[in-house]
Kinemage of the C-alpha trace (Angstrom):
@kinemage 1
@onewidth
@group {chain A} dominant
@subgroup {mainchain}
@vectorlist {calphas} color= white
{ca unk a 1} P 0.000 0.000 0.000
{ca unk a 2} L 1.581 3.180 -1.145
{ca unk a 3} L -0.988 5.589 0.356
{ca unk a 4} L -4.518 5.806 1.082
{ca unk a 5} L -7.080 8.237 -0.155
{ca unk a 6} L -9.775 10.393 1.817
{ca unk a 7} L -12.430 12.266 1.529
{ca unk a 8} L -11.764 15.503 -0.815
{ca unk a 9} L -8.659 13.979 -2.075
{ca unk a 10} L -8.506 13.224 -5.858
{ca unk a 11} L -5.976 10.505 -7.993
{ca unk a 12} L -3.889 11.361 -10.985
{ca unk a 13} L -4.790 15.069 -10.952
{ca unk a 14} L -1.495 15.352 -12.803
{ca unk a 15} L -3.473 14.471 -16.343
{ca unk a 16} L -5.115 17.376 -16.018
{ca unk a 17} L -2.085 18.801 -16.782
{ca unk a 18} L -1.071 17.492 -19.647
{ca unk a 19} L 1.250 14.968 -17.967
{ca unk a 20} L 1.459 11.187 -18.657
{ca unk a 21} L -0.018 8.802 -16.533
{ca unk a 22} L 3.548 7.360 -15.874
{ca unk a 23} L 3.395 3.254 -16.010
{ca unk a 24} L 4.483 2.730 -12.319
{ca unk a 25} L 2.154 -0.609 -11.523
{ca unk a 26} L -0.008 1.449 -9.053
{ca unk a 27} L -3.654 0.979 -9.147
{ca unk a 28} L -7.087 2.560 -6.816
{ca unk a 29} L -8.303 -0.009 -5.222
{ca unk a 30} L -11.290 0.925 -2.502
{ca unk a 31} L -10.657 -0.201 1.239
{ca unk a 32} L -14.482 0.723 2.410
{ca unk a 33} L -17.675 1.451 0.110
{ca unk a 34} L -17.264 4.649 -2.055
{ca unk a 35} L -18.522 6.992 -3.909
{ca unk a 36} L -16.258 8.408 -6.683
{ca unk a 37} L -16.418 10.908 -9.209
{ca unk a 38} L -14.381 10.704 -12.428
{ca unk a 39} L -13.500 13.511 -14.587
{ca unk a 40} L -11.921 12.707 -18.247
{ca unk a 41} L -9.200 14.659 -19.870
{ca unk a 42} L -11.399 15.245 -22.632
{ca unk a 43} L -14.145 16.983 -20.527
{ca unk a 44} L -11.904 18.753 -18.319
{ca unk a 45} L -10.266 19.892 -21.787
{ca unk a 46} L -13.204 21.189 -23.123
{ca unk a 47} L -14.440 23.161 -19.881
{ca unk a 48} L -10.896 24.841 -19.211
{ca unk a 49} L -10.761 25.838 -22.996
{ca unk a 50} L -13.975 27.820 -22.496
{ca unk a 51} L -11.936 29.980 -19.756
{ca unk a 52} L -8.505 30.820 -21.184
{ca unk a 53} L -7.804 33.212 -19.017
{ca unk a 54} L -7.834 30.768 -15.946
{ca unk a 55} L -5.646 27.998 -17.345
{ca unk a 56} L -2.382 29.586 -15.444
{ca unk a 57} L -4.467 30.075 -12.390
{ca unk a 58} L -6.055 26.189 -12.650
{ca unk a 59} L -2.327 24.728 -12.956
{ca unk a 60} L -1.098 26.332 -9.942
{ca unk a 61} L -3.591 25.221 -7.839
{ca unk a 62} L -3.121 21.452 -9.698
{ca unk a 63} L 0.046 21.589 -8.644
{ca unk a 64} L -0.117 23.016 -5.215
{ca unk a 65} L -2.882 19.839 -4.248
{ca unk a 66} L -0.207 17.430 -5.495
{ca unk a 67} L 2.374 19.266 -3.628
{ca unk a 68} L 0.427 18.932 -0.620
{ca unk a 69} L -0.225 15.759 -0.627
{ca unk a 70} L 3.822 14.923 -1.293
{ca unk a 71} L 4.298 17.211 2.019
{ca unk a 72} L 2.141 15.585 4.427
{ca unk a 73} L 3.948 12.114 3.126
{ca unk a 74} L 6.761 13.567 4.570
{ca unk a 75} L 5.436 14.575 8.173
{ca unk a 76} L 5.551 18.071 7.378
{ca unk a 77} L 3.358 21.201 5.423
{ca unk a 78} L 3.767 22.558 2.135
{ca unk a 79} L 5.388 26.276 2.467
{ca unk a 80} L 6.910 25.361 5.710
{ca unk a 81} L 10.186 25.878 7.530
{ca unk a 82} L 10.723 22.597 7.453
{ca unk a 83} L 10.716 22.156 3.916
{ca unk a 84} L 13.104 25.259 3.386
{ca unk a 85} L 15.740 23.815 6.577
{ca unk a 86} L 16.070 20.499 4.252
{ca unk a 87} L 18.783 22.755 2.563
{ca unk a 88} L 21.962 23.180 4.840
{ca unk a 89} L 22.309 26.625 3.361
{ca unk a 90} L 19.092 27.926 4.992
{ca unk a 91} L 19.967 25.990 8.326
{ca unk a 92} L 22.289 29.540 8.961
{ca unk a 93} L 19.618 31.891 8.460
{ca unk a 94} L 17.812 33.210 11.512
{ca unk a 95} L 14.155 32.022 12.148
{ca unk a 96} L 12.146 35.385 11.589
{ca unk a 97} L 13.966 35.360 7.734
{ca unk a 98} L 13.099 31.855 7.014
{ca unk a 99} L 9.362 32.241 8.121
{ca unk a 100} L 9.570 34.794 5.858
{ca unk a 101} L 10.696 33.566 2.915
{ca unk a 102} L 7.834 30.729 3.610
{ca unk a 103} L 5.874 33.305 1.648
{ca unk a 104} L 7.707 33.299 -1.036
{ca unk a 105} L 8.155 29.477 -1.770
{ca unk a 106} L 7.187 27.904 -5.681
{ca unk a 107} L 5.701 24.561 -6.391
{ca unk a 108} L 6.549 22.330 -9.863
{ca unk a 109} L 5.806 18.807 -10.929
{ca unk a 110} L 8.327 17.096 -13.600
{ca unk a 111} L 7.093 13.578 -15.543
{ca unk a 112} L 9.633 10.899 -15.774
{ca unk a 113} L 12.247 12.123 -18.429
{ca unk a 114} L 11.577 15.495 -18.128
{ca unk a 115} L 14.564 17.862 -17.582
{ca unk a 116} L 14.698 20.397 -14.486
{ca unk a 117} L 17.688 21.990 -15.098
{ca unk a 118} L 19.521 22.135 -18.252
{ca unk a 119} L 23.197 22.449 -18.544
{ca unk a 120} L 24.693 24.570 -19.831
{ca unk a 121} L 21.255 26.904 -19.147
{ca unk a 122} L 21.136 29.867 -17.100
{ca unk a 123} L 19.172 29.285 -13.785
{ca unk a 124} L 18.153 31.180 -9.921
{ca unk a 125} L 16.672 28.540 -8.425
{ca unk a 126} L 17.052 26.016 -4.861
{ca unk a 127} L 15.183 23.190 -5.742
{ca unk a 128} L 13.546 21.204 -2.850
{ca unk a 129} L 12.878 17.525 -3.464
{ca unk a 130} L 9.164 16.673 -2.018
{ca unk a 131} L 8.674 13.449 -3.679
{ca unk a 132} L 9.761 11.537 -6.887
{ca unk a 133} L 13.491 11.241 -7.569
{ca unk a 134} L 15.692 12.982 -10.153
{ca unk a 135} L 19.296 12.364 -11.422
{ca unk a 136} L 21.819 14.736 -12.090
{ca unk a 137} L 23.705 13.836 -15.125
{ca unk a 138} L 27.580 14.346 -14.992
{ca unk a 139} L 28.885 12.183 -17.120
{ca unk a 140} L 29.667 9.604 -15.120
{ca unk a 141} L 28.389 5.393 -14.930
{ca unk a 142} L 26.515 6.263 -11.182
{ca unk a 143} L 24.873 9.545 -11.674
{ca unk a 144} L 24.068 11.373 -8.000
{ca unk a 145} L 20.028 10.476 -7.185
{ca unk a 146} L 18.233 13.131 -5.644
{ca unk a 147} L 14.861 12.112 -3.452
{ca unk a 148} L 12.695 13.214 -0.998
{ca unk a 149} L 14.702 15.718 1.308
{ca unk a 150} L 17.092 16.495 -1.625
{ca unk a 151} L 18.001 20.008 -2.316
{ca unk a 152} L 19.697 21.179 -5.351
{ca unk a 153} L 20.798 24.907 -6.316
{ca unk a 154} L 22.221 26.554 -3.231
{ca unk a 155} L 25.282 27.775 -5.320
{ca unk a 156} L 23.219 28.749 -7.890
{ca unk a 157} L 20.379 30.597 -5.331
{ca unk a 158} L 23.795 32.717 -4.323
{ca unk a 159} L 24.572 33.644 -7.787
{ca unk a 160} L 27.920 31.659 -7.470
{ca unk a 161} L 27.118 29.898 -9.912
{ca unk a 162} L 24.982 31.559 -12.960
{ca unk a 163} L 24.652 28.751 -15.053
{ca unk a 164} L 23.765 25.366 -15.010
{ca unk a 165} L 26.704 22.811 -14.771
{ca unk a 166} L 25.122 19.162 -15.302
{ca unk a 167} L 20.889 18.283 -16.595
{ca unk a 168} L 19.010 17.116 -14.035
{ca unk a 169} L 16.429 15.018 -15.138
{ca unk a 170} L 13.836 13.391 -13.315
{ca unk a 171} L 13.445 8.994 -13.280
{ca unk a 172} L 10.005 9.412 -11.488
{ca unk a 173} L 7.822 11.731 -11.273
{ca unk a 174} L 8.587 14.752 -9.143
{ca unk a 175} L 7.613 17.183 -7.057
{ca unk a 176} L 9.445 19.858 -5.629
{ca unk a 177} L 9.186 23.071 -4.155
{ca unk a 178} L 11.767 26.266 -5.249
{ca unk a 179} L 12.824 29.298 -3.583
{ca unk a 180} L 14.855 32.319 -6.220
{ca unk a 181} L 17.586 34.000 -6.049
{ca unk a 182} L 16.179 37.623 -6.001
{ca unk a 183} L 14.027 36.680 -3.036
{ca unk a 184} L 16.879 34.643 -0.878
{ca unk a 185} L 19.541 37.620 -1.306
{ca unk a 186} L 17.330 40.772 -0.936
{ca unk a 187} L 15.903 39.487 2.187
{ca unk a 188} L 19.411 38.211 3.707
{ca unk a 189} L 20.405 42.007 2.943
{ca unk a 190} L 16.883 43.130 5.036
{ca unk a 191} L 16.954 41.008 8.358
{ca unk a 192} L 19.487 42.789 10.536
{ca unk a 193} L 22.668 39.504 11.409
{ca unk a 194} L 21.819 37.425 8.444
{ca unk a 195} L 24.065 39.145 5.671
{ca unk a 196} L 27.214 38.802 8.047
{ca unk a 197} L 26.508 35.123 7.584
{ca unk a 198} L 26.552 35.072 4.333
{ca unk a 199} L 29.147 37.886 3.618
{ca unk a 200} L 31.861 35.843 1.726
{ca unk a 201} L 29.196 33.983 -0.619
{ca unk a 202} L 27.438 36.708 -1.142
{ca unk a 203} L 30.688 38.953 -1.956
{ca unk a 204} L 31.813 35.625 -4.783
{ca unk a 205} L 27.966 36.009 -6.134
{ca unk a 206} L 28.262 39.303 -7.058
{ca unk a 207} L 31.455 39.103 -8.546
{ca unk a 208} L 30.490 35.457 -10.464
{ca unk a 209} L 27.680 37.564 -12.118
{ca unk a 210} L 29.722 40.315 -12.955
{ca unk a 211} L 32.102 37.805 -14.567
{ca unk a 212} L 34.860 39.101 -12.298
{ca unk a 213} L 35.615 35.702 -9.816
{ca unk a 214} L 38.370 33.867 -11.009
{ca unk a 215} L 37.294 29.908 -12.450
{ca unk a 216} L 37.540 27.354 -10.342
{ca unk a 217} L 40.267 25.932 -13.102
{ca unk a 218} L 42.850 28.699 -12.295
{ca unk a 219} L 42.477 28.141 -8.355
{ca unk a 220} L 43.255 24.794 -8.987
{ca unk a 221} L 46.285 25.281 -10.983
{ca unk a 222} L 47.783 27.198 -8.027
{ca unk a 223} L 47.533 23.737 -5.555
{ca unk a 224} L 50.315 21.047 -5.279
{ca unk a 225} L 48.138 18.468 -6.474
{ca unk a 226} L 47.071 20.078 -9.482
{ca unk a 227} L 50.683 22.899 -10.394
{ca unk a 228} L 51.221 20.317 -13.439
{ca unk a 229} L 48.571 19.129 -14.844
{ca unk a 230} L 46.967 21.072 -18.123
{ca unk a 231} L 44.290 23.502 -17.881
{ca unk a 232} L 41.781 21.686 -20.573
{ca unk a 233} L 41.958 18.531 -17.916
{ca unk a 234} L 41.243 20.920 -14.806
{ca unk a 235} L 38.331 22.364 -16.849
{ca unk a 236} L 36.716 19.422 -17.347
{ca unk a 237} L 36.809 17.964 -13.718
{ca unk a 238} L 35.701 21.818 -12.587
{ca unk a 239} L 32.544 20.542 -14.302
{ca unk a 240} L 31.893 17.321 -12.106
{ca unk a 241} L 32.518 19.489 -8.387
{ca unk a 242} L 29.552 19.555 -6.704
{ca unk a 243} L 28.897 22.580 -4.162
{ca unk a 244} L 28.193 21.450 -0.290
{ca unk a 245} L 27.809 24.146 2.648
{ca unk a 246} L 28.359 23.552 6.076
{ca unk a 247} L 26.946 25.087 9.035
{ca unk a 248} L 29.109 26.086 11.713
{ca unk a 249} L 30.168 23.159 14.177
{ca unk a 250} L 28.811 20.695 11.407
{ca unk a 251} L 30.965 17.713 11.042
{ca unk a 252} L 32.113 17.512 7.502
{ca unk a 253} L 34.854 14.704 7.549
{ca unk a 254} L 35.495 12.167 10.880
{ca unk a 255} L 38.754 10.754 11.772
{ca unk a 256} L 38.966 6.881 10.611
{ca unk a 257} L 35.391 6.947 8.914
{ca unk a 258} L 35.328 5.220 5.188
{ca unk a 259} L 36.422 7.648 2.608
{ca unk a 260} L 34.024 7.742 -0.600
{ca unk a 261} L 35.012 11.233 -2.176
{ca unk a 262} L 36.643 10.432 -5.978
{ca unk a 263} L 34.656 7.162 -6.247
């Protein structure tokens, strides 16, 4: 049993979308006596057509039921705090900012095989994984899964990083919630402590978007490890580093633990 249905709750709300009904094996199956309406695509097609100007309005609110739904599977609300401190980025902010920026949160649903993110593409966005999972394609024989509790997109919510690296594409289908750049730095600059937090990434956001950081290539080039080896090789492996923030007293690497970085 995946999940169970109650009253006011609907099933594969997703075709009203658009979206294919992906071939996962589930099926509806009633656990006491019911009473069920059904809606085709075709009908539903027909009545949205005849009020254009509501289609944008009718998707959000789609997708904001299904994102719902995904929440509560994880213990938690949609637009909460709890959603946003599943990135460690937001763990440093203070409470009355994050509550805040609760207001401010986005909802999106992705069909198997659908791309997110694009490389290569231009992007703002901290993607929050509700449900489904994704992977992010670097070029490698195990791409990283993201799942429930993922995040994606803190470097790129700073403005480190302006453009897309690697496409993440979903396996499942997903549903996530998204917080933008314009919203995360203007209100770190607002609420009085926060900025000082944040002042080194967001001193390297303004200058990656001005064009004036230096690469990740050329700071390599200056290490032991990496003084002789050619710039074209550094370039490329700059494209498979992945972006990880720590909070303050947050262990990063134990003594005698199992090392899996380079695998």
């Amino acid at each position: 049993v995946v999940g169970t249905l109650e009253q006011h709750q609907c099933f594969h709300e997703h075709l009203l979308l658009g979206m294919a009904c992906p071939d996962d094996g589930r099926s509806l199956v009633p656990g006491t006596e019911c009473e069920v309406q059904i809606l085709s695509v075709a009908m539903w097609t027909k009545v949205v057509n005849e009020f254009p100007d509501d289609k944008e309005w009718i998707k959000r609110n789609i997708m904001t039921c299904m994102a719902e739904r995904s929440a509560k599977n994880l213990g938690t609300e949609l637009n909460s705090v709890e959603i946003l401190r599943m990135s460690r980025l937001l763990t440093l902010v203070s409470e009355e900012l994050i509550q805040t920026m609760t207001k401010f949160m986005d909802v999106a649903c992705y069909m198997p095989g659908q791309e997110i993110c694009l490389a290569g593409r231009p992007g703002d966005a901290l993607y929050l994984f509700l449900s489904g999972s994704a992977e992010i394609l670097d070029g490698t024989d195990q791409p990283r899964i993201l799942g429930p509790r993922s995040c994606y997109g803190e470097a790129m919510c700073l403005g480190i990083i302006t453009m897309h690296t690697n496409t993440v594409r979903a396996q499942t289908m997903v549903v996530a919630q998204s917080v933008r750049r314009r919203q995360l730095v203007s209100y770190l600059e607002k609420f009085e402590g926060n900025s000082e937090r944040f002042t080194s990434l967001l001193k390297e956001g303004k200058l990656s978007q001005a064009n004036s950081v230096e690469r990740l290539p050329n700071k390599m080039k200056r290490w032991n490890c990496f003084r002789a080896a050619q710039l074209p090789f550094l370039e490329m492996l700059a494209l498979k580093a992945e972006d990880e923030f720590f909070a303050p007293n947050e262990l990063i690497i134990k003594i005698g633990e199992e090392c899996h970085y380079g695998q």
